[in-house]
N, C-alpha and C positions, 0 to 999 in steps of 0.2 A: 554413580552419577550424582552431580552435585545438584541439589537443588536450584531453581532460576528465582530472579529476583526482577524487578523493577525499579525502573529512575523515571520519576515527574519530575516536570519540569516544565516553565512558559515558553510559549516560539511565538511567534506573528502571529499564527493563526489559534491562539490559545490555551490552554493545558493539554501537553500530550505528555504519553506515556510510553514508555519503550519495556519490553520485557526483552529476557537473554533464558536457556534454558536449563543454564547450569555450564555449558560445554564448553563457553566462548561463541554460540550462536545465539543471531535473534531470532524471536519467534513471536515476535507479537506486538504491534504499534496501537495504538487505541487513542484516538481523535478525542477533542472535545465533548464531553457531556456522555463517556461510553462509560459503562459496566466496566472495572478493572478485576482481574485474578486475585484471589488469595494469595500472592505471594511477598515475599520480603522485600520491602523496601531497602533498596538497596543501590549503590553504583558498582561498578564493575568498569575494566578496562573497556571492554567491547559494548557496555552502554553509554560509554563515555564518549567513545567515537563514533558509536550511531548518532547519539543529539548532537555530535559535534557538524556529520556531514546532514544529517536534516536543514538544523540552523542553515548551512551554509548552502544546500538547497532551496530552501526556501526564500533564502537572499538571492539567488542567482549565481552563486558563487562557482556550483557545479553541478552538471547534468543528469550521472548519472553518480548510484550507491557503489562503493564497495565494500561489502560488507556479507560475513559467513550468515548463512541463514538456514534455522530449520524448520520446514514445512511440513505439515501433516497433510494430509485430503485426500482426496480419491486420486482414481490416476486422470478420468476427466478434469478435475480440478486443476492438479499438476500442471496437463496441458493446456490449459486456459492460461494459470499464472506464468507458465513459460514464455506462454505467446505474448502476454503481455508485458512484460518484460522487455521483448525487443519491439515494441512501439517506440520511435523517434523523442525524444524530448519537445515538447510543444505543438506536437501531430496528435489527432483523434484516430480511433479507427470505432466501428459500431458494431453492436453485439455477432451481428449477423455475421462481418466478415472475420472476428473472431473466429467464430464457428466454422467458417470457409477455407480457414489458415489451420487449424488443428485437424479436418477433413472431417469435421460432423457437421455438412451442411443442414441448414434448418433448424441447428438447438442452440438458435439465439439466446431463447426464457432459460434456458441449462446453460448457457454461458454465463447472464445474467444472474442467476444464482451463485455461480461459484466466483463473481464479482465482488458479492455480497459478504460472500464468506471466507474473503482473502481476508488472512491475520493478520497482515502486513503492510497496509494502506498508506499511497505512496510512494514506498521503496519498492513492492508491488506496486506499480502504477493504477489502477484502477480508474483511475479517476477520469484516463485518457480512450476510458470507452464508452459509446454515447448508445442510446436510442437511436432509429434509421429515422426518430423527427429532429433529430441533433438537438433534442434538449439536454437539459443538466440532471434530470429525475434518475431517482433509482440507485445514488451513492450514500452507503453507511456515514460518511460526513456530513450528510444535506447537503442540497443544490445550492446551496449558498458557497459552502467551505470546495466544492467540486468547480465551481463556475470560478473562483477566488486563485486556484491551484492552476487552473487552466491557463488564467492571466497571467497569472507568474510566469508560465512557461512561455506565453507568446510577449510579454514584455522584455524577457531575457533571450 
């Protein structure tokens, strides 16, 4: 197994970072102002066309990622990022009915955790799951960078 590497780089919404894990997959995006890995600075083909469909996400250009990706988590986790995953482009859904879609109803706060600890923020959607007061609290990017991501998608 080949060691993974990282490419920073600016987008719209400020310095992000994309990790790959050696294999040709990604495994790890990290937002503005995050803790980054110890790993090799680096490009790679497959980090090359991750920031390439970010960028172009983030412009509106397209909806949704295609792109190999490798996940760690629990299997709760899994089914949380699964679920989110197939959320609409520009649609919310709330922790709860998360929870109600995976069939653990009532582990909103356990949804909400594994919100937190998607690696993947973004290409994992996360962003597009609210609080049942539909605010913007509770994303590892801030309500600000969450509330900004939102717009994008209902402006496109």
């Amino acid at each position: 197994m080949d060691e993974g590497g990282i490419y920073t780089y600016m987008t719209i919404i400020g310095m992000v970072s994309i990790s790959d894990d050696g294999n040709g997959n990604i495994d790890g995006l990290y937002l503005p102002n995050h803790n980054l890995p110890a790993l090799q600075d680096r490009e790679s083909d497959i980090l090359t066309e991750a920031a390439k469909q970010l960028e172009d996400f983030l412009l509106g250009k397209i909806k949704d990622f295609d792109l190999p990706l490798s996940m760690n988590g629990t299997a709760f986790q899994m089914k949380v990022w699964d679920a989110i995953q197939k959320i609409p482009y520009g649609e919310t859904m709330t922790y709860a009915q998360v929870a109600n879609i995976i069939g653990h109803e009532g582990a909103y706060r356990a949804v909400g955790t594994a919100c937190r600890c998607n690696p993947i923020p973004i290409i994992i959607p996360c962003h597009r799951v609210m609080n049942s007061a539909g605010n913007f609290k509770g994303y590892n990017g801030g309500s600000t960078l969450k509330k900004r991501l939102l717009d994008l998608e209902q402006k496109h």
